[in-house]
Structures are given as C-alpha cells and as structure tokens.
C-alpha positions as CSV (number, residue, x, y, z in Angstrom):
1,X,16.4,-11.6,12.7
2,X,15.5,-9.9,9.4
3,X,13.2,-12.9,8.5
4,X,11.7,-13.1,12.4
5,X,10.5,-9.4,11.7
6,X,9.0,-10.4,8.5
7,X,7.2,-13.2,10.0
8,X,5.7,-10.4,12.4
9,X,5.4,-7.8,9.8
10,X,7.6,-5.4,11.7
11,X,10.6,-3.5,10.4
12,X,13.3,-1.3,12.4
13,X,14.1,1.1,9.6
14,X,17.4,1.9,11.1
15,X,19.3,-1.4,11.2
16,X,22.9,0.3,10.6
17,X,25.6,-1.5,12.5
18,X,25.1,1.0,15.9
19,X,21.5,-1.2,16.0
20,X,23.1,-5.1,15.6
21,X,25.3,-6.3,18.5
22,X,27.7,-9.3,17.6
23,X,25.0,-11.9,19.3
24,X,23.2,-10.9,16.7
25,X,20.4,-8.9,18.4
26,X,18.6,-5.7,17.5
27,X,19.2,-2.5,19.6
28,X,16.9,-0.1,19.9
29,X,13.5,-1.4,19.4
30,X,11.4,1.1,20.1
31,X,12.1,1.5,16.5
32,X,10.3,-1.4,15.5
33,X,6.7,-0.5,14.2
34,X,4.1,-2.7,12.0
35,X,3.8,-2.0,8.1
36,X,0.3,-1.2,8.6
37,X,1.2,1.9,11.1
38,X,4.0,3.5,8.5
39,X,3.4,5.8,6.2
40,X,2.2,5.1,2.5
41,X,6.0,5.5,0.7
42,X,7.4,3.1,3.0
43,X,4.2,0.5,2.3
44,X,5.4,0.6,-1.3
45,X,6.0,-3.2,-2.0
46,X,8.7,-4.0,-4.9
47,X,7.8,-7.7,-6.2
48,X,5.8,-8.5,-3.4
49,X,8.4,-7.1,-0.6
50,X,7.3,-3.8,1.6
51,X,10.0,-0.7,0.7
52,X,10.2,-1.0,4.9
53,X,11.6,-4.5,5.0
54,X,13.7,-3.7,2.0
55,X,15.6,-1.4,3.6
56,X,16.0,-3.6,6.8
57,X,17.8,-6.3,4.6
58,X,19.8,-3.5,2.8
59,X,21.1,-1.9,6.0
60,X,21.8,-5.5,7.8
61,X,23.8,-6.8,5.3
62,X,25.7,-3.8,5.0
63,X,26.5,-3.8,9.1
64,X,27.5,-7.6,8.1
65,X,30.1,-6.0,5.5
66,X,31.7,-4.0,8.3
67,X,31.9,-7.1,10.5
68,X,33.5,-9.3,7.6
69,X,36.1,-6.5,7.1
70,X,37.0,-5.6,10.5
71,X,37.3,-9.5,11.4
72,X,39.9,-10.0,8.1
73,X,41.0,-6.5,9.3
74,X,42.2,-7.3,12.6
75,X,43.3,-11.0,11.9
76,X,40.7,-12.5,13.7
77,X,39.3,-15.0,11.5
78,X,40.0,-16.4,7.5
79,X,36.8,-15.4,6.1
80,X,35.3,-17.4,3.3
81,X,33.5,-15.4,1.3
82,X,31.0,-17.9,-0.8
83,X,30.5,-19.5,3.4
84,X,30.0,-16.1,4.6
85,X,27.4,-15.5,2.7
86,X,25.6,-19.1,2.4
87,X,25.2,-18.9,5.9
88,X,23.5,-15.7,6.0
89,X,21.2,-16.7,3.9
90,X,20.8,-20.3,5.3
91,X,20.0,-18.6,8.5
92,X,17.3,-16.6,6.3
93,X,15.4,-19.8,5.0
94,X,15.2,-21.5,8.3
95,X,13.6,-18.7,10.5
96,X,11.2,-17.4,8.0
97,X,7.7,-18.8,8.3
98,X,5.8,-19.2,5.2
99,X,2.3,-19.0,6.8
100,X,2.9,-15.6,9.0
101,X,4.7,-13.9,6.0
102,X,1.8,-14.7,3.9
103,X,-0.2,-13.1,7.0
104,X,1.1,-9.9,6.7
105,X,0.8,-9.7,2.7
106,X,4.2,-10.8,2.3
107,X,5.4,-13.3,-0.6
108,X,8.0,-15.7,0.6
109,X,9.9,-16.5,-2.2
110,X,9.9,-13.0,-3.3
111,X,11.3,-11.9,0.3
112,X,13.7,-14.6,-0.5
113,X,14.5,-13.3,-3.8
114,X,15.3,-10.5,-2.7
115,X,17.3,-11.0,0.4
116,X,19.7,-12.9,-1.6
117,X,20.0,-10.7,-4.2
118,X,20.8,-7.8,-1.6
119,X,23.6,-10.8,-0.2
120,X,25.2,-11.3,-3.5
121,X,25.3,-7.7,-4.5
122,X,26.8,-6.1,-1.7
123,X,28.9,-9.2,0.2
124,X,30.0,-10.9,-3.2
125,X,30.0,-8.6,-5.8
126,X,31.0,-5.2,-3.6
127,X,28.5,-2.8,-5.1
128,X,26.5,0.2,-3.4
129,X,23.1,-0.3,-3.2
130,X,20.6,3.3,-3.8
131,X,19.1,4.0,-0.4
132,X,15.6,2.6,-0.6
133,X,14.0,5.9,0.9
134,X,15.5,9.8,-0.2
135,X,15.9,11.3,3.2
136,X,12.4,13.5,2.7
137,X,10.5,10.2,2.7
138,X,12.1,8.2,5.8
139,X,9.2,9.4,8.1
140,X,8.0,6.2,9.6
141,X,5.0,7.7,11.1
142,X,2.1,9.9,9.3
C-alpha cells in the first residue's frame, strides 16, 4: 500500500498499527491528503522522497515489527527474518509504478532506496528511527 500511495502522491501521515488491519488495508482514510495540499515542512523531500511519504514507510514498517513479534510471541508462525523482510520489500517493487511516481515529482529508485533502508534498519538491525516530523510540525494542513 505504501508504494500504491506514492504512485498517487498521497500519504496518511498516521500509519501506526491502529491504521493497518492484518489484510493489509489502511484505516482511516480520511487521512489521506495529496503532497501538494500539506504544508511546506512536510513537502520537504530527502534524496528525492517527500518528508510525508517518509514517515508513511517509517510508521508501516514499525506496525509490521509489532506483527512479527506478536506472531513469534504467541507461537503462531516461525518467522524468517531475511523472508520477512524480502517480501516486504518485494511487495514494494511490484506495486510501485515508475511513470505515476515520476508524476507526482517522486524519484523511484530513491523511494526505493529509501524504503529498504527503513526495512533493514528497523526489521533487521532493531534500531529506532528519529520521528521524521517534531510534534510542532505534524500539521498536515496550512
């Protein structure tokens, strides 16, 4: 889904695990708005990514974490880590459409940088990401 809203140019901004049900679907999107209607901060691009869809990935991946753990938790599955995540990311590649990120001033590999370096970061190597917006600037709308 996080590749389908760049494709569209559309971020949530409050993916946490509340918003993702198992299927995976988002919840609550009258959230969703297009990066040309946020405000400036969250416009911000980092290597050809918008601050906006940078957070999307950031919080999706971390509702993913709690999935992984509460599946090993509870015994419900062996989960391979190094599959786990290849299949994330796999799911990435194959939705996200070259031509309609370009659209919306986004660069595709750099989207795809990124997203797998959020993957590795917090699903392989276990480390806290900054928040990508300090509380004052998480406004969506000006």
């Amino acid at each position: 889904n996080i590749a389908r809203l760049l494709n569209i140019g559309c971020s949530h901004q409050y993916l946490h695990s509340a918003n993702l049900s198992l299927a995976p679907e988002l919840m609550d999107i009258g959230t969703l708005d297009h990066w040309s209607r946020t405000v400036p901060k969250a416009q911000r691009k980092y290597y050809e990514v918008r601050a906006t869809h940078l957070k999307d990935m950031r919080d999706m991946v971390y509702g993913l974490k709690m999935l992984r753990k509460g599946v090993k938790k509870a015994g419900l599955a062996e989960v391979n880590d190094d599959k786990f995540v290849a299949a994330i990311y796999q799911g990435f590649v194959e939705n996200i459409d070259n031509t309609k990120v370009l659209d919306e001033e986004i660069d595709p590999e750099s989207a795809r940088r990124w997203f797998q370096k959020i993957l590795q970061a917090v699903l392989v190597e276990n480390k806290r990401l900054a928040p990508v917006f300090k509380e004052s600037e998480s406004e969506k709308h000006a």
